[in-house]
N, CA, C and O atoms as CSV, one atom per row, in Angstrom:
chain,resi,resn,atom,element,x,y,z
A,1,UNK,N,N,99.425,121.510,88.294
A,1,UNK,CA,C,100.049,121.526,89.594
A,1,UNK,C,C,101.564,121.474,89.398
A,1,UNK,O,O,102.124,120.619,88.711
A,2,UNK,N,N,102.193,122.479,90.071
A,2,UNK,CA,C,103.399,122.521,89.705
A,2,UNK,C,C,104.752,121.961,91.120
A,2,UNK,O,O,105.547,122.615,91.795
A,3,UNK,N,N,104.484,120.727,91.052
A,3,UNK,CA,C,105.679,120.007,92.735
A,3,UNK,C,C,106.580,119.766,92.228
A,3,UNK,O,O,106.779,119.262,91.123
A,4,UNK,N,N,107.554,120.275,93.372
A,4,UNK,CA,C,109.100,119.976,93.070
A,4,UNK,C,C,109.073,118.761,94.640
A,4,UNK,O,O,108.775,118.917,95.824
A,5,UNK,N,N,109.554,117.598,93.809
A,5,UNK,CA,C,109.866,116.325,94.916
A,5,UNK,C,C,111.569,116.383,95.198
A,5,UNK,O,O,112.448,116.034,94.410
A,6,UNK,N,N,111.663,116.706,96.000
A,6,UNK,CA,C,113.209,116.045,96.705
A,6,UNK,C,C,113.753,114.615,97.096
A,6,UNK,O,O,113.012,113.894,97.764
A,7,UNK,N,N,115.037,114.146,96.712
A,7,UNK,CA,C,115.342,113.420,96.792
A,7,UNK,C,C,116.817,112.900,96.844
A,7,UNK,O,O,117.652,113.156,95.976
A,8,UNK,N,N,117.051,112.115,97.999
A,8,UNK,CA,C,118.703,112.097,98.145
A,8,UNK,C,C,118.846,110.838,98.030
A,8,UNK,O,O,119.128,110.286,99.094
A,9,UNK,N,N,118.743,110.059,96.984
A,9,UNK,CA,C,118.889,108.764,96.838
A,9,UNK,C,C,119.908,108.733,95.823
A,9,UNK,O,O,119.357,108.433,94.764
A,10,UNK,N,N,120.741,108.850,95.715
A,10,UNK,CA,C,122.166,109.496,94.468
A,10,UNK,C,C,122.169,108.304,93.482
A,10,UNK,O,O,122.667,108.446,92.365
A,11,UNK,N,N,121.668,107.231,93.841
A,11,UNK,CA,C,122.172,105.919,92.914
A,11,UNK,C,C,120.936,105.864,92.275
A,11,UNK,O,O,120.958,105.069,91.335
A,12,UNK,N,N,119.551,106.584,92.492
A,12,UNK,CA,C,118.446,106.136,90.932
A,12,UNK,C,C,118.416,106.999,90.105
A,12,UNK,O,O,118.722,108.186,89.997
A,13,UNK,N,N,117.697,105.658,89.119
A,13,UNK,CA,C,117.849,106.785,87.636
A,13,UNK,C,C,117.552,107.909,87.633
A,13,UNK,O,O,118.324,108.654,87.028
A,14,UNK,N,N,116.063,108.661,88.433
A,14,UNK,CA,C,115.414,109.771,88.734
A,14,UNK,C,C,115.884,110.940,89.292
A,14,UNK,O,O,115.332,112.039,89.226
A,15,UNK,N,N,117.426,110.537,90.113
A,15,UNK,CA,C,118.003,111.671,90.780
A,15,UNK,C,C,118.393,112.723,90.208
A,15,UNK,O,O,118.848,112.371,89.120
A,16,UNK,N,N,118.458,113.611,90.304
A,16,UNK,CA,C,119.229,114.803,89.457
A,16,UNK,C,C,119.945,115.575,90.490
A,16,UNK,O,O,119.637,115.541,91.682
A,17,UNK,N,N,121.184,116.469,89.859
A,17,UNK,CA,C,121.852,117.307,90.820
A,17,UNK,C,C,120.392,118.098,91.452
A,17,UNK,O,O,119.237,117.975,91.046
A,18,UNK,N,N,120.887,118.881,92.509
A,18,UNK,CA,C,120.575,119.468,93.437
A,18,UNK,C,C,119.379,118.689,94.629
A,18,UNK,O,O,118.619,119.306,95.377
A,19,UNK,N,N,119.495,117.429,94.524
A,19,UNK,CA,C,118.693,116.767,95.266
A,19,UNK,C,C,117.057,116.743,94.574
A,19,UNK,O,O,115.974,116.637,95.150
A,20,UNK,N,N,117.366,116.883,93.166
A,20,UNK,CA,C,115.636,116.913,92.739
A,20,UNK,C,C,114.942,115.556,91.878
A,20,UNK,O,O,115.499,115.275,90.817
A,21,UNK,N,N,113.949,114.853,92.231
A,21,UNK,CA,C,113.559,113.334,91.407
A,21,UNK,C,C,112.835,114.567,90.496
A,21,UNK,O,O,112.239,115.630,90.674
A,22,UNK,N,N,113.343,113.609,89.294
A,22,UNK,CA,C,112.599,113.789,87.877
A,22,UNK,C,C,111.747,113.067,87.274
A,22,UNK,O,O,111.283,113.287,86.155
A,23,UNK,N,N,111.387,111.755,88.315
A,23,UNK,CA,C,110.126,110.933,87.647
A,23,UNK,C,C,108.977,111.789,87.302
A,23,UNK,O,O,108.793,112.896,87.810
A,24,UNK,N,N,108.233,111.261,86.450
A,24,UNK,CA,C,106.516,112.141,86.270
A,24,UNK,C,C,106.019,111.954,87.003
A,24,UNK,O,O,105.499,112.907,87.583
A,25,UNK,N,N,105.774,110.333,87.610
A,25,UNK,CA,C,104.780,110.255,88.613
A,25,UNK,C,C,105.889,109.405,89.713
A,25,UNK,O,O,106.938,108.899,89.313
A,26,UNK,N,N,105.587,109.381,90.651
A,26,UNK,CA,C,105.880,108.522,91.558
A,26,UNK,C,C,105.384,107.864,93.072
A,26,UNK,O,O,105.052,108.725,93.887
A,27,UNK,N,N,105.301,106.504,93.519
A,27,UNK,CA,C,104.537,106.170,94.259
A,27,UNK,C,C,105.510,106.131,95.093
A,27,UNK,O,O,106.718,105.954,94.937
A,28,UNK,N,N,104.473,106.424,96.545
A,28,UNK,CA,C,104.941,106.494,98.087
A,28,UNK,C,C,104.245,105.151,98.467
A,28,UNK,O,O,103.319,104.706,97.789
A,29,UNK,N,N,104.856,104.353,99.882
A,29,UNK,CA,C,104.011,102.895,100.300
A,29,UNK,C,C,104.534,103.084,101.013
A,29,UNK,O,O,105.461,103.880,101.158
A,30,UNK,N,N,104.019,102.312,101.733
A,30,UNK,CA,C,104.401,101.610,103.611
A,30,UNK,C,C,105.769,100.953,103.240
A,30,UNK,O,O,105.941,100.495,102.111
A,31,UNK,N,N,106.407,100.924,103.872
A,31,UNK,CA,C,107.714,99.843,104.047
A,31,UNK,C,C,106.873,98.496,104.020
A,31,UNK,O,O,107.357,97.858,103.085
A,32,UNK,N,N,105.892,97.787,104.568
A,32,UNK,CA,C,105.293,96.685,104.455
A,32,UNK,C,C,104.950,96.527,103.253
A,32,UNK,O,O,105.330,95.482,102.726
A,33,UNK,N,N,104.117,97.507,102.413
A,33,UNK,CA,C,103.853,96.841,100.703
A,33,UNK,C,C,104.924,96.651,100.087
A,33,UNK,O,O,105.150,95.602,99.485
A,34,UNK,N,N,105.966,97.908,100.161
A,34,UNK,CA,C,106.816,97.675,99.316
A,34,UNK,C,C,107.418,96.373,99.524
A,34,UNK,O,O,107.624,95.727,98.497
A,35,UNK,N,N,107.791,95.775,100.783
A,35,UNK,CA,C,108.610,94.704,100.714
A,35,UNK,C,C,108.127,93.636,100.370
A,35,UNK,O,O,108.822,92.671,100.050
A,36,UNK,N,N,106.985,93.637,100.378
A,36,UNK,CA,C,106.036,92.479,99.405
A,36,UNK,C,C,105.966,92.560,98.276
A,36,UNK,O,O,105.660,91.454,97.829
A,37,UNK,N,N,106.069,93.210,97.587
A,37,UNK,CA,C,105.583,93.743,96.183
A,37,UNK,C,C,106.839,93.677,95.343
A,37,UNK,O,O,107.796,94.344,95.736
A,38,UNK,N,N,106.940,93.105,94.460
A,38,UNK,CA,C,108.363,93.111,93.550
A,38,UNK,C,C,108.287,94.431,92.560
A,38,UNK,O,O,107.278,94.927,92.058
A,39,UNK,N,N,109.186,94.704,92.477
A,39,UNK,CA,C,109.704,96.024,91.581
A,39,UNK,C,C,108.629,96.540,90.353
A,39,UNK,O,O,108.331,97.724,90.196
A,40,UNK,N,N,108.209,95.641,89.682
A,40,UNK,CA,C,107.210,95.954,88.795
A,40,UNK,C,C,105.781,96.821,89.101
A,40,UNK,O,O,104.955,97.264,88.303
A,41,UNK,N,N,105.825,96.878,90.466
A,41,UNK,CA,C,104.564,97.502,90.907
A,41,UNK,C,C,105.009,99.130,91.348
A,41,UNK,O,O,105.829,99.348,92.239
A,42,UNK,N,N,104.431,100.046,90.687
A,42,UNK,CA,C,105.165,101.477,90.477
A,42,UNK,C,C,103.999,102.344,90.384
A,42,UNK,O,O,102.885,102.025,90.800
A,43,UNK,N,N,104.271,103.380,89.861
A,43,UNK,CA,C,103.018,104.802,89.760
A,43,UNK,C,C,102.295,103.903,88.809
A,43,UNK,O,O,101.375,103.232,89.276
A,44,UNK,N,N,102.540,103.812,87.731
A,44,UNK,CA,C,101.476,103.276,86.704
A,44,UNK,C,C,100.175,102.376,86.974
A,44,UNK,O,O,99.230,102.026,86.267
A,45,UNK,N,N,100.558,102.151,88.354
A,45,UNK,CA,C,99.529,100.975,88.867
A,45,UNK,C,C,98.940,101.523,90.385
A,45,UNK,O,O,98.680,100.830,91.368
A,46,UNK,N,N,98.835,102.857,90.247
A,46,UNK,CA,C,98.454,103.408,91.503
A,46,UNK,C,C,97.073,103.452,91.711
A,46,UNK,O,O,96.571,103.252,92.818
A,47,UNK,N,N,96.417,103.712,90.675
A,47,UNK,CA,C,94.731,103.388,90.378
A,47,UNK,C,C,94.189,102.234,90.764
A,47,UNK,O,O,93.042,102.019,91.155
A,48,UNK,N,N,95.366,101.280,90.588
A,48,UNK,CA,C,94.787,99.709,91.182
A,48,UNK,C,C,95.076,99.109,92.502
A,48,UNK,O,O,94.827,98.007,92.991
A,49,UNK,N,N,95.707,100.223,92.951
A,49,UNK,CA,C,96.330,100.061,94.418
A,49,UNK,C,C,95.306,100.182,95.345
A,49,UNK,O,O,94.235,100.736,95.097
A,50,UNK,N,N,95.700,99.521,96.737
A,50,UNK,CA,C,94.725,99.751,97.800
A,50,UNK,C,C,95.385,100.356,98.854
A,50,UNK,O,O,96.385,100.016,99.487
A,51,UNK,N,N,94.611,101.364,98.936
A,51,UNK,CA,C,95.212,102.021,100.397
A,51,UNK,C,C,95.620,101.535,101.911
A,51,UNK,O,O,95.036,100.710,102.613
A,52,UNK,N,N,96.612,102.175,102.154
A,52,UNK,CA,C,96.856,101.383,103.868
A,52,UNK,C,C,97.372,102.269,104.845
A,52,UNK,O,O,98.344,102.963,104.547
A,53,UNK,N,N,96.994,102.324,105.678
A,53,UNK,CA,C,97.963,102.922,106.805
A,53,UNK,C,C,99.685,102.974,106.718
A,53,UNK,O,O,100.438,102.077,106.339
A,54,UNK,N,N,99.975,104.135,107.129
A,54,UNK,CA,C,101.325,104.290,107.318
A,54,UNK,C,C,101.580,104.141,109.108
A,54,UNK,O,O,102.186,103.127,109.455
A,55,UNK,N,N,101.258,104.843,109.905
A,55,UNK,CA,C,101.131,105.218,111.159
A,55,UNK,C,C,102.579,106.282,111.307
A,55,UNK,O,O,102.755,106.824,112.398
A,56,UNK,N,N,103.098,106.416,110.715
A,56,UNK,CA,C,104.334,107.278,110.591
A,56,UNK,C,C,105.381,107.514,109.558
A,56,UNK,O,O,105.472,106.677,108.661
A,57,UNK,N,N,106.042,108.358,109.559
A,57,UNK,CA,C,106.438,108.730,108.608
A,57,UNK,C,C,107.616,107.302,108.382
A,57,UNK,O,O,107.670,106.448,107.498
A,58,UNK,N,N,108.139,107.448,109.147
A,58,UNK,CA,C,109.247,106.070,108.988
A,58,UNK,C,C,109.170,105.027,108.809
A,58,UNK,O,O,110.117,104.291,109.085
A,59,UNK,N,N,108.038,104.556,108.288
A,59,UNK,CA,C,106.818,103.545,107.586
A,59,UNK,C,C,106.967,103.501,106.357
A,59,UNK,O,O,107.020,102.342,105.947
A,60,UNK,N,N,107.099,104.612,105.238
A,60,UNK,CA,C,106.854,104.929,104.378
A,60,UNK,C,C,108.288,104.788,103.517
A,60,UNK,O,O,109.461,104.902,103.873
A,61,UNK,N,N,107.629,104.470,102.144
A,61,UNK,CA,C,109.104,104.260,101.071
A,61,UNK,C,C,108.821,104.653,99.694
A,61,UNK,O,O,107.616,104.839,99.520
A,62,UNK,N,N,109.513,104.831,98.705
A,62,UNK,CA,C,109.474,105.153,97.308
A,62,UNK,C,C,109.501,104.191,96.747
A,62,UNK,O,O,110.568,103.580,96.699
A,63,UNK,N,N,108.158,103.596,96.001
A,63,UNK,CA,C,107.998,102.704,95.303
A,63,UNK,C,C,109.260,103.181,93.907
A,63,UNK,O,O,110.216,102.419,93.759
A,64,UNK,N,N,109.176,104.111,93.222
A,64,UNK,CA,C,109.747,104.739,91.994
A,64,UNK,C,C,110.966,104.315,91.827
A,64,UNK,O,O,111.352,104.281,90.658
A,65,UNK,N,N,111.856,103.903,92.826
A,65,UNK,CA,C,113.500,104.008,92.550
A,65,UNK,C,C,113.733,103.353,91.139
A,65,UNK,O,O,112.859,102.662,90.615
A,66,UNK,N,N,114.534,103.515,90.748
A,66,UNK,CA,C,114.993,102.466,89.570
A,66,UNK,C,C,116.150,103.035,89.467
A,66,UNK,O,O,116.326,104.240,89.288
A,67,UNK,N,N,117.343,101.855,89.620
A,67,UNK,CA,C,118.784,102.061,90.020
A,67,UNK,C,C,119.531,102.607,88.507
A,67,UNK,O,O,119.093,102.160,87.447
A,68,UNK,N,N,120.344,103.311,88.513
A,68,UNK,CA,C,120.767,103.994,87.555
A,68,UNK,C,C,121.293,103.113,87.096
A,68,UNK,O,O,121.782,102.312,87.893
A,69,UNK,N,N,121.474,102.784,85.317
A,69,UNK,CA,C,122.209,101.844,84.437
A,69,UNK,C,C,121.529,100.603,84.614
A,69,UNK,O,O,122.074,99.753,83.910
A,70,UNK,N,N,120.733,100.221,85.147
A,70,UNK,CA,C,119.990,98.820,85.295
A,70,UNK,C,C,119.837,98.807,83.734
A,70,UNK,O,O,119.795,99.717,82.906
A,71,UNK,N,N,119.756,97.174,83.620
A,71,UNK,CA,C,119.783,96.827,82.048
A,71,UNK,C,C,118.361,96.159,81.829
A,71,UNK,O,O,118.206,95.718,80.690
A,72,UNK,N,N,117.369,96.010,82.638
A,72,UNK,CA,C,115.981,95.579,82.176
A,72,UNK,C,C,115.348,96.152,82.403
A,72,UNK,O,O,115.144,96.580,83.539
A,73,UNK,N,N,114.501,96.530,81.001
A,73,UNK,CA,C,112.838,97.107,81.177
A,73,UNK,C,C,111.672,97.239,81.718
A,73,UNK,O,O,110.926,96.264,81.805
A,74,UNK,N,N,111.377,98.246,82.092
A,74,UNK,CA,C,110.328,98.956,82.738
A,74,UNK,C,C,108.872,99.019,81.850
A,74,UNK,O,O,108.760,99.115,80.627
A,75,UNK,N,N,107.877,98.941,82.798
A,75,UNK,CA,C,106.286,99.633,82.127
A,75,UNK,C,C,106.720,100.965,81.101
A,75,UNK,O,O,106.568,101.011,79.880
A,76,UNK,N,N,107.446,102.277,82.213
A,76,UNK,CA,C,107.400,103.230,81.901
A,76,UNK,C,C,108.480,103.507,81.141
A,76,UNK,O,O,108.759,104.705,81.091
A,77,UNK,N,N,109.395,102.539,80.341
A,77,UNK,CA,C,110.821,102.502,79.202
A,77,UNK,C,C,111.972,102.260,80.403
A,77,UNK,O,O,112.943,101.505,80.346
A,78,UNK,N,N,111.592,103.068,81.423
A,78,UNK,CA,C,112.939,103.064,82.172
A,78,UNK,C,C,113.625,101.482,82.531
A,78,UNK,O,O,113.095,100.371,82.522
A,79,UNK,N,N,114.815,101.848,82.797
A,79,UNK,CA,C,115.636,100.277,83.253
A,79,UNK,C,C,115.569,100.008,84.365
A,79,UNK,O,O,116.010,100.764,85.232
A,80,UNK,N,N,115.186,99.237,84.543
A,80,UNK,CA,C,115.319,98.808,86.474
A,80,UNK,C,C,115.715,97.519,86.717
A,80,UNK,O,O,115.057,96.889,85.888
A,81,UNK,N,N,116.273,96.849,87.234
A,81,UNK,CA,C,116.759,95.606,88.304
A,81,UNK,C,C,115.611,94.664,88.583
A,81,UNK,O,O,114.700,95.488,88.499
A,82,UNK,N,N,115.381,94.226,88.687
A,82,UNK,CA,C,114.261,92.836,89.167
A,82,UNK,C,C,114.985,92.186,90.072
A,82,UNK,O,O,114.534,91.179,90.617
């Protein structure tokens, strides 16, 4: 499957010019999980995830971010913030 994901979040590691994320995988959530869920919980753990309602699009958030130059380690090598 070949997806191109867009993304205008300029400050994570994943961004690339022309508005394109370069993660491999990346998870979408409700604004409610994510804000429960501390940073460590990402694509890698999507198999163990439980599904939930969004009810709209403006519900929804990018689990994936990981802020560019963050100095602590990730599941997936990358650096991210805690």
């Amino acid at each position: 499957m070949n997806q191109h994901i867009h993304c205008i979040v300029n400050d994570c590691h994943y961004w690339q010019q022309g508005n394109k994320c370069s993660a491999n995988e990346i998870l979408v959530s409700t604004d409610d999980f994510g804000s429960r869920q501390p940073d460590r919980i990402d694509a890698a753990m999507a198999s163990q995830l439980t599904p939930e309602a969004a009810g709209s699009c403006m519900s929804t958030c990018c689990k994936s971010y990981v802020t560019k130059g963050s100095d602590q380690a990730k599941v997936d090598g990358i650096k991210r913030m805690t």
